[in-house]
C-alpha positions as CSV (number, residue, x, y, z in Angstrom):
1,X,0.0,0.0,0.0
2,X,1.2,3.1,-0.7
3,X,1.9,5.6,2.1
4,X,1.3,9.5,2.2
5,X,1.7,12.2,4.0
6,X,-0.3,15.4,5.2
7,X,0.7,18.4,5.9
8,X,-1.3,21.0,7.6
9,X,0.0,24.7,8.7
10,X,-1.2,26.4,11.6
11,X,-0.2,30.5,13.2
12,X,-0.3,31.3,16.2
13,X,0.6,34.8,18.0
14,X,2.7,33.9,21.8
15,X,5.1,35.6,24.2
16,X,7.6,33.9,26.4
17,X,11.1,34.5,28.4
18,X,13.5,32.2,28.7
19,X,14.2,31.7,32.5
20,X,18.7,32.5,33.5
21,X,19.3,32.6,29.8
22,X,22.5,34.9,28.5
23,X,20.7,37.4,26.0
24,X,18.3,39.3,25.5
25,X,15.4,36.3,25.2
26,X,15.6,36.3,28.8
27,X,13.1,38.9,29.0
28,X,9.5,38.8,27.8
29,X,9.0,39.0,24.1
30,X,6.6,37.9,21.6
31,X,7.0,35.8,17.9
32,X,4.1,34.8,15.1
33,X,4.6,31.5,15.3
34,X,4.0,29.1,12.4
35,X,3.6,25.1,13.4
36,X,3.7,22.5,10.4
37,X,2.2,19.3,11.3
38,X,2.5,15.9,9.4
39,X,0.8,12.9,9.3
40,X,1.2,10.2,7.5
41,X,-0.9,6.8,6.4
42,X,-2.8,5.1,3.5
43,X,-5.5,6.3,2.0
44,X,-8.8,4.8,2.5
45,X,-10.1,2.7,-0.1
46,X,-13.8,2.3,0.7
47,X,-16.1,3.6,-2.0
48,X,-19.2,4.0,0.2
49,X,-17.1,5.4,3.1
50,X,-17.5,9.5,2.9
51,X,-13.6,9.8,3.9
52,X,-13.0,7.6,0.6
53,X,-9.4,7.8,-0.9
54,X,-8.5,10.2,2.2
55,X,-5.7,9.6,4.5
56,X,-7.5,11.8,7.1
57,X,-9.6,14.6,6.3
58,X,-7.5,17.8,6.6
59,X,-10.7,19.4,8.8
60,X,-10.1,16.6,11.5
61,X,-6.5,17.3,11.8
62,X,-7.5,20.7,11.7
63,X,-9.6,20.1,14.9
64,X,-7.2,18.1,16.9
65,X,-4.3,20.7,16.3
66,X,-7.0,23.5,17.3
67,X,-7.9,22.2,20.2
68,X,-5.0,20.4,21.7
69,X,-2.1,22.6,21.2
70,X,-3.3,26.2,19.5
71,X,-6.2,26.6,21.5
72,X,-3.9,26.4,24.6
73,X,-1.0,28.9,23.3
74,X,-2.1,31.1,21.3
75,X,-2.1,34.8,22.9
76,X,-0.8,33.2,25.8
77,X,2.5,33.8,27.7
78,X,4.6,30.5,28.2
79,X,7.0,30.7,31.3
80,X,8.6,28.4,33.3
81,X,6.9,27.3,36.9
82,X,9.6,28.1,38.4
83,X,9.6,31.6,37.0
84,X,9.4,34.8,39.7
85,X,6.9,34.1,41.8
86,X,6.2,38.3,41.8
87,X,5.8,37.8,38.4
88,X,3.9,35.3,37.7
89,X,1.4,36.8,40.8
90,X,1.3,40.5,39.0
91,X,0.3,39.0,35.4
92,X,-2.4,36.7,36.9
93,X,-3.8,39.9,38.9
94,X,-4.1,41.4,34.8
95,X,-6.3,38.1,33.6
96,X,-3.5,37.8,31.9
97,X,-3.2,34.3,29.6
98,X,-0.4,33.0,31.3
99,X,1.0,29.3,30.8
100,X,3.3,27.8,33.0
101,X,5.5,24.9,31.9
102,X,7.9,23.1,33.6
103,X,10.5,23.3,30.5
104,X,12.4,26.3,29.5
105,X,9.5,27.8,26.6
106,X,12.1,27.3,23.6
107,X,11.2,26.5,20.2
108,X,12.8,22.6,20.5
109,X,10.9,22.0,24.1
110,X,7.6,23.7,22.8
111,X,7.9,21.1,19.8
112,X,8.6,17.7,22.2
113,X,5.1,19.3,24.2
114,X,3.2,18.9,21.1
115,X,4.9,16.2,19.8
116,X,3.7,14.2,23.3
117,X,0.2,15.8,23.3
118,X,-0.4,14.6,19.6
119,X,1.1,10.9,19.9
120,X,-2.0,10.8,22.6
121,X,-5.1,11.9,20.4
122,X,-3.7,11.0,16.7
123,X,-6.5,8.6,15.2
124,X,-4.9,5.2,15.2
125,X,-4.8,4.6,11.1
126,X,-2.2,7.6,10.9
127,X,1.3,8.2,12.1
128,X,2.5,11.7,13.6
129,X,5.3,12.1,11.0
130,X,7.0,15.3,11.4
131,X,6.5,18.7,13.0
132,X,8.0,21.8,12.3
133,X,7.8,25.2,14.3
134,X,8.8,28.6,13.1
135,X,9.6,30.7,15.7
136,X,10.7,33.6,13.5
137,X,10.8,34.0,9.2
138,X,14.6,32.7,9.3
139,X,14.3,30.0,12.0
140,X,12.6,27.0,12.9
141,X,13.1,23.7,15.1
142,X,12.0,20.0,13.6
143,X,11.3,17.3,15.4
144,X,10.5,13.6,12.8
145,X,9.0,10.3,14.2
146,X,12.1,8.5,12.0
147,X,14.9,10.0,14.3
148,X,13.7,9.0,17.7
């Protein structure tokens, strides 16, 4: 059977600071993120089935993405727990959307949380392939099923 693979691109707007780091990320800053996520799998070969020659319907990866992983960071600040705890106290007192992770919020630890988060809720007839996240134009972090 022939195997093939999906693609779909999301954008997302988020802030972060990189906790006892040596430039100027250290300190609150935000980037349009771009996140590539690819699936791959056979297409269905079931002429009555509606999903018919599909490997999975781009709206239902669509969904998942949306609501496991966009819907949780977008316009949100990511900071470490461990940040300040002033800090974290002042921007909760603003409603501000503040997520707290217990990694350092970098572009190659933000990829292994989705990466773990999708493995969970994938439908079982397609593999997580490959992501990709841009954090600016001219830089991006990839993380691929085949090197791990």
């Amino acid at each position: 059977m022939t195997k093939i693979r999906l693609t779909r691109r999301f954008t997302f707007e988020a802030a972060h600071a990189l906790l006892r780091y040596d430039g100027p990320c250290r300190h609150i800053h935000g980037h349009s993120y771009k996140l590539e996520v690819t699936v791959i799998g056979t297409p269905l070969v079931d002429e009555e089935h509606p999903k018919n020659g599909m490997v999975m319907d781009f709206g239902d990866l669509k969904q998942i993405v949306q609501e496991h992983i966009i819907a949780r960071v977008d316009h949100a600040l990511l900071l470490r727990a461990d940040s300040s705890k002033d800090l974290k106290e002042a921007l909760r007192k603003t409603d501000q959307k503040l997520l707290l992770t217990p990694y350092q919020p970098t572009c190659e630890n933000m990829l292994i949380d989705f990466k773990t988060r999708l493995l969970d809720i994938l439908p079982a007839h397609v593999t997580l392939h490959s992501l990709k996240l841009w954090e600016t134009e001219n830089a991006f972090a990839e993380w691929y099923a085949s090197d791990n």
